[in-house]
Every structure is written in C-alpha cells, then in structure tokens.
C-alpha positions as CSV (number, residue, x, y, z in Angstrom):
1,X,-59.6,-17.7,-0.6
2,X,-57.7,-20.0,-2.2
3,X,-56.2,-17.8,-5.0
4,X,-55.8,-15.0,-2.7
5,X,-53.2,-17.1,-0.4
6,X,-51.9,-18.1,-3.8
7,X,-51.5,-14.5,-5.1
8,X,-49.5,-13.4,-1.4
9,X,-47.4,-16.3,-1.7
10,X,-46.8,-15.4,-5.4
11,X,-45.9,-12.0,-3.8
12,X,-43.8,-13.2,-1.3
13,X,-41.3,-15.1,-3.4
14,X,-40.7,-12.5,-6.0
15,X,-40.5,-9.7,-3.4
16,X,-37.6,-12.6,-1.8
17,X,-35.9,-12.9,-5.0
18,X,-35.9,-9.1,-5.6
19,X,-34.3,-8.9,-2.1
20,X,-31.9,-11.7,-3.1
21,X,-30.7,-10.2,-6.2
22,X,-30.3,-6.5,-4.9
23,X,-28.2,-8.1,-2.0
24,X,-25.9,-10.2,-5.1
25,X,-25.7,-6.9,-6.7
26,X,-24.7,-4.9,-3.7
27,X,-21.8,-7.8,-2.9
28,X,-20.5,-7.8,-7.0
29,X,-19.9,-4.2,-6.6
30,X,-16.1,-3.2,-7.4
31,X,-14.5,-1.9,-4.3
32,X,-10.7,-0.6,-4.4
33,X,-7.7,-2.9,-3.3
34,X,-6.9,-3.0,0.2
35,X,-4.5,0.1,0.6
36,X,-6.0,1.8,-2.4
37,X,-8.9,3.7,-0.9
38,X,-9.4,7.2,-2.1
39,X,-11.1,9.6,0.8
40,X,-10.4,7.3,4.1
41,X,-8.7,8.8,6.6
42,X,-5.4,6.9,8.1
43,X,-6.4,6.2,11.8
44,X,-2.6,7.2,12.9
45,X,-3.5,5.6,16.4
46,X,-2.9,1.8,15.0
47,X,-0.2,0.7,17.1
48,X,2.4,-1.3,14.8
49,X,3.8,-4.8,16.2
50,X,7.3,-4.6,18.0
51,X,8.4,-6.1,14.6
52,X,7.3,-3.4,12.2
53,X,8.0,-0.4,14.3
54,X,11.2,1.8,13.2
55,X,14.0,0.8,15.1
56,X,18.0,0.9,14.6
57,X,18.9,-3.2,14.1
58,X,22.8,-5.1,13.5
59,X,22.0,-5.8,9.9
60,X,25.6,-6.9,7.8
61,X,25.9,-5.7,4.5
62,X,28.6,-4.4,2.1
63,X,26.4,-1.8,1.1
64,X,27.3,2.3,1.4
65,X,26.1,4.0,4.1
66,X,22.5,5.9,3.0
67,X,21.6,2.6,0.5
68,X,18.3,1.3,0.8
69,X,17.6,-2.0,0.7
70,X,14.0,-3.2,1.0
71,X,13.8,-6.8,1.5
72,X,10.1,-7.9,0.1
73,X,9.5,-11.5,2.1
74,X,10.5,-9.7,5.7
75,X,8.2,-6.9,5.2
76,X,11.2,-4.5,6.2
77,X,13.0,-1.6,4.6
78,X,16.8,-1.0,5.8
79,X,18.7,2.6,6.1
80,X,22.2,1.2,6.1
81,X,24.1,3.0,8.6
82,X,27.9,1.5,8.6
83,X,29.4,-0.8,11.4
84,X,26.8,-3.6,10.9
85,X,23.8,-1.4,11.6
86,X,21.0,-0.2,9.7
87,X,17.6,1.6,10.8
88,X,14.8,-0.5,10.1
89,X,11.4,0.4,9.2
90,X,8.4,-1.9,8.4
91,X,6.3,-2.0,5.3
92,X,3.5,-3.5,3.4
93,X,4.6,-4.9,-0.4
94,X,3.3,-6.3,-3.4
95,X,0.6,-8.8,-3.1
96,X,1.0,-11.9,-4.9
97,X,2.1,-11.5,-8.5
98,X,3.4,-7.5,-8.3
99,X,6.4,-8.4,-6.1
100,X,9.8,-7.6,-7.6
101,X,13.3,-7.1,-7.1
102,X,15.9,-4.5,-8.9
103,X,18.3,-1.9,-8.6
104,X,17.1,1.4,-8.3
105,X,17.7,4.9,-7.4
106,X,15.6,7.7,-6.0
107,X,14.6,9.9,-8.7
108,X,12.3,12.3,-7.1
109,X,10.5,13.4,-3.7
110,X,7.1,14.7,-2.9
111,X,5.5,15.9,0.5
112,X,2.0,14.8,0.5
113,X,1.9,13.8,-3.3
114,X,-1.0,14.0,-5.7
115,X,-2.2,10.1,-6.8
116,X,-2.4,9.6,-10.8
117,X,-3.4,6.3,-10.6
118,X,-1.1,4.1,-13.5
119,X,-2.9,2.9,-16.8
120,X,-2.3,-0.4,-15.8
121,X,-4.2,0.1,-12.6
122,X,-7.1,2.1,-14.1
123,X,-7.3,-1.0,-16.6
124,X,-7.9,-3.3,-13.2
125,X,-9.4,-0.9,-11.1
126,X,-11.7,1.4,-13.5
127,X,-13.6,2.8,-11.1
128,X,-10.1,4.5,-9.2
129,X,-10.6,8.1,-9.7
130,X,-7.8,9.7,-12.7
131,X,-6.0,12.1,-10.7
132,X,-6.4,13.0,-6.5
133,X,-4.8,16.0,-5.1
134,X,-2.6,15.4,-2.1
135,X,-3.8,15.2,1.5
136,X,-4.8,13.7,4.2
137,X,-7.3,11.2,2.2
138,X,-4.9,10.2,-0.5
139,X,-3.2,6.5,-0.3
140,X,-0.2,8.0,-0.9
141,X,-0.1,9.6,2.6
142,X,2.3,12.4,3.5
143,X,5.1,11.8,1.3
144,X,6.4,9.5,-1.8
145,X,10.0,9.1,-2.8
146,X,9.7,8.1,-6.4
147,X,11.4,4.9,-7.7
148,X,13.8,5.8,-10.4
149,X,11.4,5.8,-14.3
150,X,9.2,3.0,-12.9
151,X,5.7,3.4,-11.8
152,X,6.6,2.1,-8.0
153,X,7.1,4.6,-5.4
154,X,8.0,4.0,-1.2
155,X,5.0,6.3,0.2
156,X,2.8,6.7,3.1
157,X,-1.0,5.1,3.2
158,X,-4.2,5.7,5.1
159,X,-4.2,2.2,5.6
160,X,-1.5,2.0,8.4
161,X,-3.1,-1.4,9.4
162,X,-1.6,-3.0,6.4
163,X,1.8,-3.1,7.4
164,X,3.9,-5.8,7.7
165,X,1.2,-7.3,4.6
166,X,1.6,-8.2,1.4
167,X,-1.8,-5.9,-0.5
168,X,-0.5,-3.3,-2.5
169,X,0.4,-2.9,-6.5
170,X,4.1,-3.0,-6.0
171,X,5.0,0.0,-3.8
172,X,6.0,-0.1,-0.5
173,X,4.6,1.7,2.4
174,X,5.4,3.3,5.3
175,X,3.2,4.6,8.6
176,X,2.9,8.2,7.7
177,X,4.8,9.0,10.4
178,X,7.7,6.7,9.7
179,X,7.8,7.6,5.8
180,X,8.2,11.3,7.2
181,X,11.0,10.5,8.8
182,X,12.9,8.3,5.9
183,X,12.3,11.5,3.6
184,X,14.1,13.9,6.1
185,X,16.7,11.0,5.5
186,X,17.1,10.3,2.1
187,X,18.6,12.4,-0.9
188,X,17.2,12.4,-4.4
189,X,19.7,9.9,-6.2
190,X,20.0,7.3,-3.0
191,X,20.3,3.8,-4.4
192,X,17.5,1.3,-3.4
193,X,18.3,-2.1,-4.1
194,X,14.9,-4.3,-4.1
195,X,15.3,-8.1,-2.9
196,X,12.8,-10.7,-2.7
197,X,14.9,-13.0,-0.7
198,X,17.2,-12.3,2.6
199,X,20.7,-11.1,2.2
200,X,22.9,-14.5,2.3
C-alpha cells in the first residue's frame, strides 16, 4: 500500500512539472510587437480620446502651407494650413529607442500597401512573415505614404487602440480612417519635418 501511494504521488509531481513546463513554454513563445500583428482585424469602432481625434488646432509656425510636421513626445502630426492653423491628427510613435527626428520628404504613396517587413525587423522579430499582401489584416492599414529612402513610413494600423502610444518601430500611425484622409491631402514630394521636442 505503501509504495502504491508512493508511485501516485511520484505521478503526481512529474505530471505537475510537465504542466509547469508546457505552461513556461507557452508564455516564452515570441509574439509580434504591439502594432505589428499580421491577420487581426482593426476594430474601427475604438473611439479615440478628444486629444487624438483629427481636428483643425492654432498651431504657430513659419512653415509652408502643406508641410508636415510630426512632433514625437505629443503624439500628434500637424497639416500646416497658414494663419496660425494646422489640422491635427493623432498618432502612435516609436517606442523607446526607435524615436527620431529629421527632415524628410514624401517619396511615394500606397493605398492599402503590401508589408515587407525590414531586415532589421526580421533580425528582431524572425517569426514576422517576409512579405503580406495589402488588406484589411495588414499593420499597415489602408494606406502608407512612404518617408523619403528610409525604412519609416506614416501608415494606418489594425491596432487603432495604440494611438496616442509610444509601440511601434519608428513609423507613425494613423486610425485608418484618418490616414485616408491625410493621403487625399498630401502630394508625393510634401516635406515632413520630424521633431522629438515641441516647437519653441
């Protein structure tokens, strides 16, 4: 009797451990970054914050009319529109070490753009698919306007919950919706000037 209760609790505590270490294994699994989730679907019902929502703002700059300028710590890209105003969408930015700042222009557009994923993200992210055709389940959403030779674009995302955060690999992104609109907007060749820091 005795080796018999020994034997089940034997059992027991390898059939724990195997439950333990299927659990670890299931946890350690890679996942994609926040943002950069092939297949999912944007729920376009996510209602934005007042903050983030595209709105037409006094902004002062001595910018052109049609320049954008994306300013990284207030999660906000700016239309300039003469006489102190500017249209104002929000966006999510580069997580902590991608952010960046430059002087750009718009090089090319794409309506619901096909995702080649960059060697440098394949290198942290090997399990991203190679290439995805456009649609509905790509992370680039329905359109990308393409940051001048660089790797960064300003695109759409079926992740429109992560506005207004700081996730991605150094694009910006837009709400489908609103990204629609700013391509309507914007010529290939607009300058986009890329600040970390406010306008003083």
């Amino acid at each position: 009797m005795i080796n018999i209760r020994r034997l089940l609790g034997f059992q027991l505590v390898a059939a724990a451990s195997l439950m333990l270490s299927i659990t670890q294994g299931l946890a350690q699994q890679p996942r994609p970054d926040v943002g950069d989730e092939p297949g999912l679907i944007a729920d376009d019902s996510v209602q934005l914050e007042p903050e983030f929502q595209k709105q037409m703002v006094l902004y002062r700059t001595t910018e052109a009319p049609g320049t954008i300028i994306i300013a990284t710590s207030e999660r906000h890209l700016y239309v300039v529109q003469g006489n102190g105003r500017a249209l104002r969408y929000g966006i999510g930015v580069g997580r902590d070490g991608f952010q960046w700042q430059g002087l750009l222009k718009i090089s090319r557009k794409a309506e619901w753009p096909d995702w080649t994923p960059p060697p440098e993200m394949i290198a942290r992210q090997p399990y991203l698919p190679r290439f995805m055709a456009g649609g509905p389940g790509n992370p680039l959403g329905a359109r990308a306007l393409y940051l001048g030779a660089t790797v960064y674009r300003i695109h759409g995302t079926n992740r429109p919950d992560t506005i207004g955060t700081a996730v991605s690999s150094g694009c910006f992104r837009l709400v489908n919706a609103d990204v629609a609109d700013l391509y309507d907007r914007i010529p290939v060749g607009t300058k986009v000037i890329v600040r970390q820091k406010p306008e003083i």
